[in-house]
KOLNUVEX-919559 format. One record per residue: residue number from 1; residue in three letters; z, y, x of N, C-alpha, C in turn. Coordinates in steps of 0.05 Angstrom, whole numbers, padded with zeros to 5 digits. Each point is the difference from the previous one (the first is absolute). Example, Ala and Ser with C-alpha at 12.3 -4.5 7.8 and 13.67 -1.06 7.14 Angstrom:
+-----+-----+--------+--------+--------+--------+--------+--------+--------+--------+--------+
!   k !   r !    n_w !    n_v !    n_u !   ca_w !   ca_v !   ca_u !    c_w !    c_v !    c_u !
+-----+-----+--------+--------+--------+--------+--------+--------+--------+--------+--------+
!   1 ! ALA !  00156 ! -00114 !  00264 !  00000 !  00024 ! -00018 !  00000 !  00024 !  00018 !
!   2 ! SER ! -00014 !  00021 ! -00007 !  00001 !  00024 !  00016 !  00014 !  00022 ! -00015 !
+-----+-----+--------+--------+--------+--------+--------+--------+--------+--------+--------+
This chain:
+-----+-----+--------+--------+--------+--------+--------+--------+--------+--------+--------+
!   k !   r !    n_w !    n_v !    n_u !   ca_w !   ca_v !   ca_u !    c_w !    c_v !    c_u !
+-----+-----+--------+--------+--------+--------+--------+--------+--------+--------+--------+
!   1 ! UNK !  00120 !  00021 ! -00111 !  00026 !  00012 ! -00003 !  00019 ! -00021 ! -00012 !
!   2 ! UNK !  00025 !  00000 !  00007 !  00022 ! -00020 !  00000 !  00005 ! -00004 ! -00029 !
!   3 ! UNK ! -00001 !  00032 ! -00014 !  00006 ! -00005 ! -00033 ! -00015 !  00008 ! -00023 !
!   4 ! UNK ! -00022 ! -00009 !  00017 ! -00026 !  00005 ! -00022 ! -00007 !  00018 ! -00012 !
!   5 ! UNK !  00004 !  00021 !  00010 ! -00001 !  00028 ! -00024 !  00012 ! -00011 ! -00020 !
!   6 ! UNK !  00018 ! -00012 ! -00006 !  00024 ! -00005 ! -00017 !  00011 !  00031 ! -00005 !
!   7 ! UNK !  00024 !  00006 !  00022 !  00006 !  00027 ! -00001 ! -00002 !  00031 !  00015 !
!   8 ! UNK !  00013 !  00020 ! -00003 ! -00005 !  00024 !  00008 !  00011 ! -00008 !  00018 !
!   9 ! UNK ! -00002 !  00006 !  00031 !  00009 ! -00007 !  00033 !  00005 !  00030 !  00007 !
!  10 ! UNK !  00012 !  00001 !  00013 !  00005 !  00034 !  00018 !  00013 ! -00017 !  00022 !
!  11 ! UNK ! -00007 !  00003 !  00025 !  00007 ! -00008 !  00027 !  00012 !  00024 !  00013 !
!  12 ! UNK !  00017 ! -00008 !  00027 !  00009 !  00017 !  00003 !  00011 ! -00008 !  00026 !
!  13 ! UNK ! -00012 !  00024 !  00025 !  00009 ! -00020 !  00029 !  00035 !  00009 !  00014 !
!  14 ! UNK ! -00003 !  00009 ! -00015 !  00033 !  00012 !  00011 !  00027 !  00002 ! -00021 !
!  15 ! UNK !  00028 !  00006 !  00018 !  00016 ! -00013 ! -00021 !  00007 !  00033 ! -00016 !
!  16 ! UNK ! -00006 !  00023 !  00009 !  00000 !  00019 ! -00014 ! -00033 !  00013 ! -00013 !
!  17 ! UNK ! -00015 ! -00015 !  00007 ! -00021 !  00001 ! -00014 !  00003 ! -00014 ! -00036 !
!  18 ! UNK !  00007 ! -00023 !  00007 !  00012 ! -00018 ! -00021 !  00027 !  00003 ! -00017 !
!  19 ! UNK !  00017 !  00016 !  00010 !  00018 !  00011 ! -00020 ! -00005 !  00024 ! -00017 !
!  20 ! UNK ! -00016 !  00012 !  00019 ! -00016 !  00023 ! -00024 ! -00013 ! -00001 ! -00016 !
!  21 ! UNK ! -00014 ! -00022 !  00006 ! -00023 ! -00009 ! -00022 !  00002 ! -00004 ! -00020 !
!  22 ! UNK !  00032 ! -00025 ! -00006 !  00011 ! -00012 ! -00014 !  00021 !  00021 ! -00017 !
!  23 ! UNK !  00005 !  00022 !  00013 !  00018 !  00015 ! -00008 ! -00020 !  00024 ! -00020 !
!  24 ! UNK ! -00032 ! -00001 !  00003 ! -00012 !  00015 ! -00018 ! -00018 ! -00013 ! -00015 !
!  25 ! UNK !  00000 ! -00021 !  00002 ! -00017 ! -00031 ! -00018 !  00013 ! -00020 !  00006 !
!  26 ! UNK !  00028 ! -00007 ! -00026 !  00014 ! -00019 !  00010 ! -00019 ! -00029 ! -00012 !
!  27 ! UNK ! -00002 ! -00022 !  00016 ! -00006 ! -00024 !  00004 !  00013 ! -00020 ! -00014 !
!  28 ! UNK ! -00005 ! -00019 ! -00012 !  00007 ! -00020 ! -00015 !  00007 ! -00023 !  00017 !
!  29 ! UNK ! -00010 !  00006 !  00025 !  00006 ! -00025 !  00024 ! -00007 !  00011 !  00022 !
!  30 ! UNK !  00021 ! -00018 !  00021 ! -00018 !  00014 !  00031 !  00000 ! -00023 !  00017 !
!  31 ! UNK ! -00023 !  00000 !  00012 ! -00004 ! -00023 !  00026 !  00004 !  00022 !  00020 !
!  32 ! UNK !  00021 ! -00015 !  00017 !  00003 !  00015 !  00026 !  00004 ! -00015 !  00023 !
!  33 ! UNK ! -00008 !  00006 !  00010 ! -00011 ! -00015 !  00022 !  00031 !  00012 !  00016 !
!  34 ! UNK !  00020 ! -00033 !  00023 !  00017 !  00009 !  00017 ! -00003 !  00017 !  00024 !
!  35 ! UNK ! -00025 !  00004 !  00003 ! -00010 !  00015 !  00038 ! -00019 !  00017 ! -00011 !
!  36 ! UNK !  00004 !  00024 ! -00005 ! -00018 !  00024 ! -00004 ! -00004 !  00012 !  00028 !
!  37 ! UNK !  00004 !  00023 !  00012 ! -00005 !  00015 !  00015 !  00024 ! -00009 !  00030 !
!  38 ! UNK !  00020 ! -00007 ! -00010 !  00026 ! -00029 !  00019 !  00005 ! -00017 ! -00014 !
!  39 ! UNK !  00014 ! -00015 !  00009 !  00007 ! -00026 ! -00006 !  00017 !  00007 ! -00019 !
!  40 ! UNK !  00017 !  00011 ! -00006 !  00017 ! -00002 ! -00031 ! -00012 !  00024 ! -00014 !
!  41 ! UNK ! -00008 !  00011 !  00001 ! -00009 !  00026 ! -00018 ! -00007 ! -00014 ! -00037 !
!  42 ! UNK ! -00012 ! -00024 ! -00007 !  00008 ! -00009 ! -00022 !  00024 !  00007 ! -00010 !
!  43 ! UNK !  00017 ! -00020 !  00010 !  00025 ! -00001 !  00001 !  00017 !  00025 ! -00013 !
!  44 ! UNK ! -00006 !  00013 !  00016 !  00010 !  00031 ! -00005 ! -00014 !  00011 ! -00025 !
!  45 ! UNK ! -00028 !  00005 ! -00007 !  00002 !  00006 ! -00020 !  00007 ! -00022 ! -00029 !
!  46 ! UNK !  00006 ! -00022 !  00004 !  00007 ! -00015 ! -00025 !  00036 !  00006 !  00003 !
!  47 ! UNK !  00015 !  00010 !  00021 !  00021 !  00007 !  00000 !  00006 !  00024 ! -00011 !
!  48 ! UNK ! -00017 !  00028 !  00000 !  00000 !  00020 ! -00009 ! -00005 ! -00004 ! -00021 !
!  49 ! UNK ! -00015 ! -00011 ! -00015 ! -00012 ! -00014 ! -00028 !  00027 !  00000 ! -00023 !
!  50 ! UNK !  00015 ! -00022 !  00021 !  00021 ! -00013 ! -00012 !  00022 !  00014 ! -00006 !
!  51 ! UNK !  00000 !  00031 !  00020 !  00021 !  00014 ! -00009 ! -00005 !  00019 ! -00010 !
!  52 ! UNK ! -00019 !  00012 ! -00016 ! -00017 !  00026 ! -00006 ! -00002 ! -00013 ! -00040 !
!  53 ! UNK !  00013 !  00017 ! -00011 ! -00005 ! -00010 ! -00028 ! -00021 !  00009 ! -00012 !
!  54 ! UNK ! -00027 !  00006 !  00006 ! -00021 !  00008 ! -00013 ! -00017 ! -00025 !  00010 !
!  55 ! UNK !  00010 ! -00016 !  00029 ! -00021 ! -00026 !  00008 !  00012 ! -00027 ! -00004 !
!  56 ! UNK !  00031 !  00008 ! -00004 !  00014 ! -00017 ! -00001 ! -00011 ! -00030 ! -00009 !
!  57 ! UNK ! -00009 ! -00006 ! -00024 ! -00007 ! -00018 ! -00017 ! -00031 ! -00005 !  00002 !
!  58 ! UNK ! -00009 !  00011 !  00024 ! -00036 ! -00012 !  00000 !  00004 ! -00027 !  00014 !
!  59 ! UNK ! -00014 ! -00026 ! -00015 !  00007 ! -00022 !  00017 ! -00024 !  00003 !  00018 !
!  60 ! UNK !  00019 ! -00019 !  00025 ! -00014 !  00004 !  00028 ! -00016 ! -00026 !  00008 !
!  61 ! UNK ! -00017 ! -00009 !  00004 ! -00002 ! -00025 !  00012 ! -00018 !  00003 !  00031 !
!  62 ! UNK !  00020 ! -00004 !  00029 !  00001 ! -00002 !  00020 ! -00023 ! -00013 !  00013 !
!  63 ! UNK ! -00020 !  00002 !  00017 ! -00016 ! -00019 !  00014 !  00005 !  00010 !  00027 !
!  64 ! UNK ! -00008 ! -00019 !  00017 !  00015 !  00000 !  00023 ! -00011 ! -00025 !  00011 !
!  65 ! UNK ! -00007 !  00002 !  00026 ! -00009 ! -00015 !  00029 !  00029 ! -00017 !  00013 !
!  66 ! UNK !  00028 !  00016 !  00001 !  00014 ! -00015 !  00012 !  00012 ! -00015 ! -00026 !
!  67 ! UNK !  00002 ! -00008 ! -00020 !  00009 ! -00028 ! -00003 !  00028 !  00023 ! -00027 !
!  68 ! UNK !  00010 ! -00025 ! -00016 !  00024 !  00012 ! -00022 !  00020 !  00001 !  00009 !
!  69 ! UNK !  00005 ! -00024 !  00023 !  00025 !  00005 ! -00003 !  00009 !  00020 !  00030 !
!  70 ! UNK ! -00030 !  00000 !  00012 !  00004 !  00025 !  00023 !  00007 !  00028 ! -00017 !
!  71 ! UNK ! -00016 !  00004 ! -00017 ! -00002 !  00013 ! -00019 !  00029 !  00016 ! -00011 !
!  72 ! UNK !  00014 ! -00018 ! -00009 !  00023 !  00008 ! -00015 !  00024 ! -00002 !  00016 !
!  73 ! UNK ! -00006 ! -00018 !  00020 !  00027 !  00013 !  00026 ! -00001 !  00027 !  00009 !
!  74 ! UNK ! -00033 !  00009 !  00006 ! -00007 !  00029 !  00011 !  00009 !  00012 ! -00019 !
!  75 ! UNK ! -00008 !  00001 ! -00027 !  00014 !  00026 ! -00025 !  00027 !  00002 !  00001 !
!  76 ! UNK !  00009 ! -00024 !  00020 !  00031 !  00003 ! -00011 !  00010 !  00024 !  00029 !
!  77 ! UNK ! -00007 ! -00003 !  00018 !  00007 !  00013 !  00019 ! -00022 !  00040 ! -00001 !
!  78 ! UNK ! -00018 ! -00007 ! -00026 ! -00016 !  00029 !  00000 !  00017 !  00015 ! -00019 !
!  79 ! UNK !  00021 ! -00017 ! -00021 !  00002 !  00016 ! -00028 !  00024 ! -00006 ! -00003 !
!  80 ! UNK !  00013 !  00018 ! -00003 !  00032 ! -00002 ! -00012 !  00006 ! -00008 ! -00023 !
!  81 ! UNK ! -00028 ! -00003 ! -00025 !  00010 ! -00007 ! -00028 ! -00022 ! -00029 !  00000 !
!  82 ! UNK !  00006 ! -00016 ! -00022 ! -00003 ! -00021 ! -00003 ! -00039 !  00009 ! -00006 !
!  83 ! UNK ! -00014 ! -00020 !  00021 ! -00039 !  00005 ! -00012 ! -00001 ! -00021 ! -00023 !
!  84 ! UNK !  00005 !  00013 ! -00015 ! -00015 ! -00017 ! -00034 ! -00027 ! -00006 !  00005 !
!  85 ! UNK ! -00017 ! -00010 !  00014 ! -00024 ! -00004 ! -00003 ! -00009 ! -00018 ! -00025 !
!  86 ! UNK ! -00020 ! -00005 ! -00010 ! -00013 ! -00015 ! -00013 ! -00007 ! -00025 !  00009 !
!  87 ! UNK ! -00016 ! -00002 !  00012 ! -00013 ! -00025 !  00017 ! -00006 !  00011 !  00031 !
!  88 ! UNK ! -00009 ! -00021 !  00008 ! -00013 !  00003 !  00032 ! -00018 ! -00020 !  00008 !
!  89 ! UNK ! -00026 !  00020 !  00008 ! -00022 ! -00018 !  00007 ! -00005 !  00006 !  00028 !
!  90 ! UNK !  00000 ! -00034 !  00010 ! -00010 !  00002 !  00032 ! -00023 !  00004 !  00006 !
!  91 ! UNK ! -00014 !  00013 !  00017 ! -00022 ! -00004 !  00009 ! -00011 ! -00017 !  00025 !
!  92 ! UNK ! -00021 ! -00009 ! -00002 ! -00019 !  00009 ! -00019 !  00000 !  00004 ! -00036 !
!  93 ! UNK ! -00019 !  00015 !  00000 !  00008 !  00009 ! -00031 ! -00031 ! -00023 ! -00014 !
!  94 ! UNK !  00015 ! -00014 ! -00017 ! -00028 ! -00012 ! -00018 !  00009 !  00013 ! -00031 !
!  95 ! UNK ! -00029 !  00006 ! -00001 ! -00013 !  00015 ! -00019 !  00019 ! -00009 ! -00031 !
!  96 ! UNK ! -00001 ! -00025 ! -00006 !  00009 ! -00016 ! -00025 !  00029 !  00008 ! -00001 !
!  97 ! UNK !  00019 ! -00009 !  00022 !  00027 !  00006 !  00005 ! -00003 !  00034 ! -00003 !
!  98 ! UNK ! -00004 !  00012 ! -00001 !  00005 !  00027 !  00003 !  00002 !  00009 ! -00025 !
!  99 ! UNK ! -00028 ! -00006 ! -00017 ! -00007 !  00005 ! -00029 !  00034 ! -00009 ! -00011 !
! 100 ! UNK ! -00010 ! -00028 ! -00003 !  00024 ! -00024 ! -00013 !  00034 !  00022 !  00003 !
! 101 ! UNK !  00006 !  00007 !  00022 !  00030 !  00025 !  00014 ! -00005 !  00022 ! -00018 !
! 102 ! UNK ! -00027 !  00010 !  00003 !  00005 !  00025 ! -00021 !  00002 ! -00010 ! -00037 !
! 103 ! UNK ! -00018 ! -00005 ! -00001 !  00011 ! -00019 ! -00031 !  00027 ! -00001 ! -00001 !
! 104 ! UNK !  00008 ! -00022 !  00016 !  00027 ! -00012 ! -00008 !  00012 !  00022 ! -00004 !
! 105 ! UNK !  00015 !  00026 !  00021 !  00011 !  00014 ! -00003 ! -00006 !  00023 ! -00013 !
! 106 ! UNK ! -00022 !  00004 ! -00017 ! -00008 !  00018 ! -00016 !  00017 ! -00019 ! -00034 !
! 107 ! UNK ! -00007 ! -00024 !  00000 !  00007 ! -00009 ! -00031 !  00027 !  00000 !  00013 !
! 108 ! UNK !  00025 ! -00012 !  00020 !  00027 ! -00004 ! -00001 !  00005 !  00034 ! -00006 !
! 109 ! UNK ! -00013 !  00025 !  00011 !  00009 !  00020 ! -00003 ! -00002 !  00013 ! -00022 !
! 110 ! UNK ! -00025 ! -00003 ! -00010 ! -00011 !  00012 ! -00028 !  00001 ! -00009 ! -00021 !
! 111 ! UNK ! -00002 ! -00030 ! -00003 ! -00008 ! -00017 ! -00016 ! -00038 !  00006 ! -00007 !
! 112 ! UNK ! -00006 ! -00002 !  00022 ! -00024 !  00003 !  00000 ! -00016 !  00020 !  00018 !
! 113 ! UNK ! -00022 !  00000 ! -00001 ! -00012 !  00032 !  00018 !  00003 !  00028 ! -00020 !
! 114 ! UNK !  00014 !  00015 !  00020 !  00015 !  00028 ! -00007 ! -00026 !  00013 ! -00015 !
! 115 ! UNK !  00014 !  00017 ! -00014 ! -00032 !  00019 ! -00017 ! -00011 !  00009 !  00016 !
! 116 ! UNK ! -00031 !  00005 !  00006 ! -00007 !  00021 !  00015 ! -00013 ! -00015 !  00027 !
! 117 ! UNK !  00003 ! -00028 ! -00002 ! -00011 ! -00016 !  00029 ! -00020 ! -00014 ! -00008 !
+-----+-----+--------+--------+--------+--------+--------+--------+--------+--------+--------+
């Protein structure tokens, strides 16, 4: 496993599968992947994220097959408000880089790992 039984994981293959989840066990972080079920369906839910004040402030960090800066041209034409993302990891996904993304953006967000992870 990518993060060692480090932390609690809840996966989630869909983008209303994944807003519910989050909406009844909110998350300290979310990897979301840009191509769930279509090609922007990420997208969309880190856009709904962004405008919803109960998900508003979960940082996001993006992984994705087509590339960042494919990436953030597409959010611009999926989302009417600005995607605050966190980071963005290309894939392939290596194991170290992934850990190292969640760290970083757990201490820039928390000042450390959140209670409870």
């Amino acid at each position: 496993m990518i993060l060692g039984g480090q932390y609690e994981l809840t996966c989630c293959r869909t983008a209303a599968e994944g807003l519910a989840s989050m909406r009844r066990n909110r998350p300290d972080l979310l990897l979301l992947d840009i191509m769930l079920t279509y090609p922007s369906e990420g997208l969309q839910v880190a856009c709904q994220m962004r405008q919803d004040p109960q998900l508003c402030d979960i940082p996001i960090v993006f992984l994705s097959a087509i590339g960042q800066s494919a990436g953030v041209d597409y959010a611009k034409e999926v989302c009417p408000v600005e995607l605050d993302v966190d980071m963005f990891i290309e894939k392939p996904l290596d194991a170290s880089v992934v850990r190292r993304a969640v760290e970083s953006v757990l201490q820039k967000r928390y000042g450390g790992a959140p209670a409870g992870s």
